[in-house]
Backbone as ProteinMPNN parsed JSONL, in Angstrom:
{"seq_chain_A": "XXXXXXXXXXXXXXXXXXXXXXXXXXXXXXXXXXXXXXXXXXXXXXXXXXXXXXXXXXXXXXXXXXXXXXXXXXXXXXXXXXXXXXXXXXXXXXXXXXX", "coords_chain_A": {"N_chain_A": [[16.61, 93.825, 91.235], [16.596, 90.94, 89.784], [15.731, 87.544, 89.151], [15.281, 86.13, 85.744], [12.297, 85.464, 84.254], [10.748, 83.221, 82.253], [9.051, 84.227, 78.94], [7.079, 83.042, 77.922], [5.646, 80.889, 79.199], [5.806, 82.669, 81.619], [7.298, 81.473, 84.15], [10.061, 82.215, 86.432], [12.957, 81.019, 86.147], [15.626, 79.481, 88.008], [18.716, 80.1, 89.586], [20.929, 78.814, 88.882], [19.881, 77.6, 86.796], [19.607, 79.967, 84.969], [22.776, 80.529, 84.625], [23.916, 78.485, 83.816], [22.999, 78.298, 81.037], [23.619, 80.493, 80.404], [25.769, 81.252, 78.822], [25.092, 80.438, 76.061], [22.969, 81.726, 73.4], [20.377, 80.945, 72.793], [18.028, 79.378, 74.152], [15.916, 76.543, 76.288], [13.021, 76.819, 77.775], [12.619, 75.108, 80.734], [10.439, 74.862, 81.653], [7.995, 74.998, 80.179], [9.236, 74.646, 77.867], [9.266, 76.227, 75.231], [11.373, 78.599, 72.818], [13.572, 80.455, 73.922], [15.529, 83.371, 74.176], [18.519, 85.141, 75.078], [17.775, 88.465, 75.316], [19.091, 91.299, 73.366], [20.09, 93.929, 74.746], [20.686, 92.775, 77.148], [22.26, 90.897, 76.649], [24.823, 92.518, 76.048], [25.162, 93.779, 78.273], [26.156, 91.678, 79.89], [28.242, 91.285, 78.518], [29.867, 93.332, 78.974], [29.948, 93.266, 81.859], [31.364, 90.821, 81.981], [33.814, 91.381, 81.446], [34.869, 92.987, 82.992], [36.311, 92.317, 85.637], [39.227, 92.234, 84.81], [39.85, 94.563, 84.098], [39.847, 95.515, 86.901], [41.449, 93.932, 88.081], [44.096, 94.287, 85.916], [45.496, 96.774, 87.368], [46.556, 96.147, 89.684], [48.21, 93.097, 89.333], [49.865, 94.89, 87.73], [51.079, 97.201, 89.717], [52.868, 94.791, 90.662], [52.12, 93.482, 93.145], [52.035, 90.53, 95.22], [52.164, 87.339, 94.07], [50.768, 85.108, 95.308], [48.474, 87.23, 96.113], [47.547, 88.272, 94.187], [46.109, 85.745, 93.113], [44.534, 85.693, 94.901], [42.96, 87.888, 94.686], [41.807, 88.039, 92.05], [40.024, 85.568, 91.907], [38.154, 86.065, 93.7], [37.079, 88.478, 92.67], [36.414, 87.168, 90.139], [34.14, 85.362, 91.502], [32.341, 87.08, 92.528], [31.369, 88.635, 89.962], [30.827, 86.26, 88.489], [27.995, 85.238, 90.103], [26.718, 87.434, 90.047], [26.113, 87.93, 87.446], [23.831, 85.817, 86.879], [21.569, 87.672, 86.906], [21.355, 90.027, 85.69], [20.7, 89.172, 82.974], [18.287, 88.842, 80.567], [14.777, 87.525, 79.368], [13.818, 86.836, 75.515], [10.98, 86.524, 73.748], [11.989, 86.345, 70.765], [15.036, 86.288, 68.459], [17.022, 88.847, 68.804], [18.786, 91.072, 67.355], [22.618, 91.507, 67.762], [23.593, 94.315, 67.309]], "CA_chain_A": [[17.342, 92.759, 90.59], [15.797, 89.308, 90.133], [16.014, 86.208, 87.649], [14.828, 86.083, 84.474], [11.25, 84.535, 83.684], [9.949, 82.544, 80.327], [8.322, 85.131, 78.024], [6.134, 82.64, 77.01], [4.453, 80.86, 80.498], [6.497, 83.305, 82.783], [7.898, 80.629, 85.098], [11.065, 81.916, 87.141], [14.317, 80.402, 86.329], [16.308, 79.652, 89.154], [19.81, 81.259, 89.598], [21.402, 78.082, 88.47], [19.365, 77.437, 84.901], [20.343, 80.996, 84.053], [24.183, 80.846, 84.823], [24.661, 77.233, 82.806], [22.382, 78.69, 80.31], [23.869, 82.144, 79.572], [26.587, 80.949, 77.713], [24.108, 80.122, 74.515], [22.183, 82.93, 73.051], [19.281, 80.402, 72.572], [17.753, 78.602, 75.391], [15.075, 76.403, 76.067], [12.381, 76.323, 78.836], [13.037, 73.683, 81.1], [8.876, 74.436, 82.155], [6.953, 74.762, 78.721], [9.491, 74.022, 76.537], [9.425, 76.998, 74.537], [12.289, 78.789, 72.762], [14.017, 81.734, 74.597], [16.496, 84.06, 73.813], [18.914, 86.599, 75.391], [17.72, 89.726, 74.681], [20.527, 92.503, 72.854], [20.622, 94.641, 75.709], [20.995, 92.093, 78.731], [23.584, 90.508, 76.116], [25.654, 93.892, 75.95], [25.175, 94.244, 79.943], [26.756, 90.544, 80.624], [29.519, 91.203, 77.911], [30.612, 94.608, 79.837], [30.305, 92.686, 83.293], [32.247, 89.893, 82.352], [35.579, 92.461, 80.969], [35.363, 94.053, 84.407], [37.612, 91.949, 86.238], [40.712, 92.435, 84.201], [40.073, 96.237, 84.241], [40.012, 95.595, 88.097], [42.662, 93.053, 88.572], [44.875, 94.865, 86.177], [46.085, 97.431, 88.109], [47.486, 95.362, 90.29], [49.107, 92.975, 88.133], [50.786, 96.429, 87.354], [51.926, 96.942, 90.983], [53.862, 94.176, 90.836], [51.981, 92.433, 94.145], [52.777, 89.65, 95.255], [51.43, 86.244, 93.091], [49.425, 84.902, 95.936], [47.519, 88.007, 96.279], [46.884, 88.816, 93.21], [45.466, 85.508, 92.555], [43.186, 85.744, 95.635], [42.114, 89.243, 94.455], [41.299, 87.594, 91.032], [39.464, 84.908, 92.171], [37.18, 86.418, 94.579], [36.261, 89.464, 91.523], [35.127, 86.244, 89.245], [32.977, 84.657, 91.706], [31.476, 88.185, 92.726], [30.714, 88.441, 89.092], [30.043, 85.07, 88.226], [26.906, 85.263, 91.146], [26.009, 88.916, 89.434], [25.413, 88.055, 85.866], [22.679, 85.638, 86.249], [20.783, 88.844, 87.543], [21.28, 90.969, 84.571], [19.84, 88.313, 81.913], [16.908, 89.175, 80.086], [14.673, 86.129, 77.927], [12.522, 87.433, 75.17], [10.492, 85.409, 72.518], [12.304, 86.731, 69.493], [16.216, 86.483, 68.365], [17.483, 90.358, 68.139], [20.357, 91.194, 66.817], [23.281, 91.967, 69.161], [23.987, 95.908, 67.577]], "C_chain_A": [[16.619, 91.442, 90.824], [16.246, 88.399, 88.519], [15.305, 86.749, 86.674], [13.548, 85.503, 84.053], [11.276, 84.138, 81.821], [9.014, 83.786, 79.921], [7.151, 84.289, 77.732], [5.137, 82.257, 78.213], [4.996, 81.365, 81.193], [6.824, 82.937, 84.155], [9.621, 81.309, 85.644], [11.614, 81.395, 86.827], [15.283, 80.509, 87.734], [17.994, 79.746, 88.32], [20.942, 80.067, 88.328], [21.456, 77.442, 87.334], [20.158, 78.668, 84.081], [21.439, 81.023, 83.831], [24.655, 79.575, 83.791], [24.093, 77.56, 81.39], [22.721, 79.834, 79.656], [24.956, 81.756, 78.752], [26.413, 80.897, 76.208], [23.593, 81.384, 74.723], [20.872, 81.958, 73.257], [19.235, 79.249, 73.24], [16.429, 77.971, 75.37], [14.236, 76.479, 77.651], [12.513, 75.301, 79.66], [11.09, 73.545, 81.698], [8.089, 74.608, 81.439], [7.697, 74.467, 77.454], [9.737, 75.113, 75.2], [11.102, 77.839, 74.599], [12.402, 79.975, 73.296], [15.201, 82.156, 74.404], [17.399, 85.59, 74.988], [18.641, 87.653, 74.673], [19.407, 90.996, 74.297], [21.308, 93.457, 74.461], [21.257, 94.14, 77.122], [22.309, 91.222, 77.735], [25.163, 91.004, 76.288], [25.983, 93.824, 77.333], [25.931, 92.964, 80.154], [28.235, 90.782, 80.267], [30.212, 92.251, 79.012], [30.762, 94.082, 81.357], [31.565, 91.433, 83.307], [33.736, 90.243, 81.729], [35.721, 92.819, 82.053], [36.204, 93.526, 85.191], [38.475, 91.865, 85.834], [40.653, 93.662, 84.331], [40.381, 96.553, 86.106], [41.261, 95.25, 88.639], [43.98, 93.558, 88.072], [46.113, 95.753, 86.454], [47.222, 96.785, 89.077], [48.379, 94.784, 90.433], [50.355, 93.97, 88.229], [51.87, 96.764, 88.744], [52.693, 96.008, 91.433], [53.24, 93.708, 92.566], [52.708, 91.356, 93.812], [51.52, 87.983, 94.017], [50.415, 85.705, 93.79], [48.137, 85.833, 96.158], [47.089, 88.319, 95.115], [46.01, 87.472, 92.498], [43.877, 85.218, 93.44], [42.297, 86.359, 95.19], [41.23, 88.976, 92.961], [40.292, 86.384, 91.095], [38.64, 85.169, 92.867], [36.637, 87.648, 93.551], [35.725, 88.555, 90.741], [34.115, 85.738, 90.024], [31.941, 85.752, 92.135], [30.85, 88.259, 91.325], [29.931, 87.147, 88.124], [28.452, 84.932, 89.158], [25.857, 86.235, 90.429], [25.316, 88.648, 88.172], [24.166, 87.307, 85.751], [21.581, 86.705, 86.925], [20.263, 89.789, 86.425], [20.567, 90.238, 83.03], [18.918, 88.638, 81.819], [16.381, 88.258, 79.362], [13.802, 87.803, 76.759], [12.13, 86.245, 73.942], [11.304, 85.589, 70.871], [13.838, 86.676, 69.621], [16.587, 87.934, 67.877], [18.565, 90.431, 68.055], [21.351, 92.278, 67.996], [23.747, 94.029, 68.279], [23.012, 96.142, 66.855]], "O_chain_A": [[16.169, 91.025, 91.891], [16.779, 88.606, 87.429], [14.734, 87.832, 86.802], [13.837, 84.751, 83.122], [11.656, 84.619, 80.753], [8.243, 84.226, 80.773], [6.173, 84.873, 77.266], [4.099, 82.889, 78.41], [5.025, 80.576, 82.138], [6.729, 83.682, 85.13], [10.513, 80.688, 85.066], [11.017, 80.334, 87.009], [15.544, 81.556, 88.327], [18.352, 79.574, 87.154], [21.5, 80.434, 87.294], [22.421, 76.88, 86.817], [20.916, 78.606, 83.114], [21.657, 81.546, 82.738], [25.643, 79.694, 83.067], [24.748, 77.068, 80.471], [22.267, 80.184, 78.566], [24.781, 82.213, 77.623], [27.24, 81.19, 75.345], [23.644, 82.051, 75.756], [20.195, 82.423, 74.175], [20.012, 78.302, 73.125], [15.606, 78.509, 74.63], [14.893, 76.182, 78.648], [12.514, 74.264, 78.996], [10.557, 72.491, 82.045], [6.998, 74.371, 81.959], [7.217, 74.161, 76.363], [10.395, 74.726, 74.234], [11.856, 77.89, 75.571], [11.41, 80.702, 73.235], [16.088, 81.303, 74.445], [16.905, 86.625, 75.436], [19.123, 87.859, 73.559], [20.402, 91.256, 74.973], [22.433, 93.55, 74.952], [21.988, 94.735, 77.914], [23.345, 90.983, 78.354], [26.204, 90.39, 76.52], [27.185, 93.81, 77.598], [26.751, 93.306, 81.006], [29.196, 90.653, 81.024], [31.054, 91.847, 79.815], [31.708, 94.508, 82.021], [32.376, 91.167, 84.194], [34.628, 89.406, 81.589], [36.893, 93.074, 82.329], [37.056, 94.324, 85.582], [39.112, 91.117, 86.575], [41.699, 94.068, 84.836], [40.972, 97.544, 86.533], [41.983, 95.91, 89.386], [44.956, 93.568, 88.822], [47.264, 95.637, 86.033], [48.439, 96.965, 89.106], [49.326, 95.112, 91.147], [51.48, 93.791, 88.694], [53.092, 96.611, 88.768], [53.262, 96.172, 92.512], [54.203, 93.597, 93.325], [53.499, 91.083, 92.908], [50.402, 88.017, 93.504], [49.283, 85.666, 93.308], [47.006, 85.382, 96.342], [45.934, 88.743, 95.128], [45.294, 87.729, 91.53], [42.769, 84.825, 93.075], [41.129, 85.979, 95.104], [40.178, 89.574, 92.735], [39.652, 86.289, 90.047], [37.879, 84.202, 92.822], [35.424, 87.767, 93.72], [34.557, 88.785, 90.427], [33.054, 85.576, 89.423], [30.75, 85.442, 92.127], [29.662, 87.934, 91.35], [28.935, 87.124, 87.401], [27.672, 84.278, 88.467], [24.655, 86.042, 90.243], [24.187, 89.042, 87.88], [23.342, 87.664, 84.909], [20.662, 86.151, 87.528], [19.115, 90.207, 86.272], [20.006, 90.92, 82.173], [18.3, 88.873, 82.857], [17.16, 87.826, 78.513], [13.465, 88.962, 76.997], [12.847, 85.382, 73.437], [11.018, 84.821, 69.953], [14.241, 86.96, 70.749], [16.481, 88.218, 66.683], [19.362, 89.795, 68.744], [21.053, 93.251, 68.689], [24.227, 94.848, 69.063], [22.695, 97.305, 66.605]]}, "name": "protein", "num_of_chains": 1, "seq": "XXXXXXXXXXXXXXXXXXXXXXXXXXXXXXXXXXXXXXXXXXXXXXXXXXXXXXXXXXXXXXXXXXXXXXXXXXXXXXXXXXXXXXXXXXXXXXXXXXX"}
């Protein structure tokens, strides 16, 4: 698992470019300037990571916990996945279509 480099001068993004950055499909270099894109498949992989905490949380929900716990338990599954996704990001030089 690691960041994401530029396709174009393959500079490293740090954790923090990618995560304010994944939101857009189309990104720019912040170290040549060139355009960059989420690739389809690391697109697909963020979408399915960022549904997973409601499939987690709920269950719970469901059990009828209590309100404080369930919003601990919900709040500590987003920032586990909020940390995760800029991991799974892919750039590539080209816009592909998401299916």
């Amino acid at each position: 698992m690691s960041l994401p480099a530029c396709q174009h001068c393959h500079s490293k993004w740090t954790w923090r470019e990618v995560f304010f950055k994944t939101l857009r499909r189309k990104m720019k270099c912040n170290y040549c300037g060139a355009v960059q894109y989420v690739d389809s498949k690391s697109m697909k992989r963020v979408s399915f990571i960022s549904v997973l905490p409601v499939f987690i949380w709920l269950p719970l929900f469901l059990l009828r916990t209590s309100l404080v716990w369930n919003i601990v338990v919900l709040f500590v599954i987003l920032t586990v996945v909020m940390m995760f996704i800029p991991y799974q990001v892919r750039l590539s030089n080209k816009e592909e279509p998401l299916w």
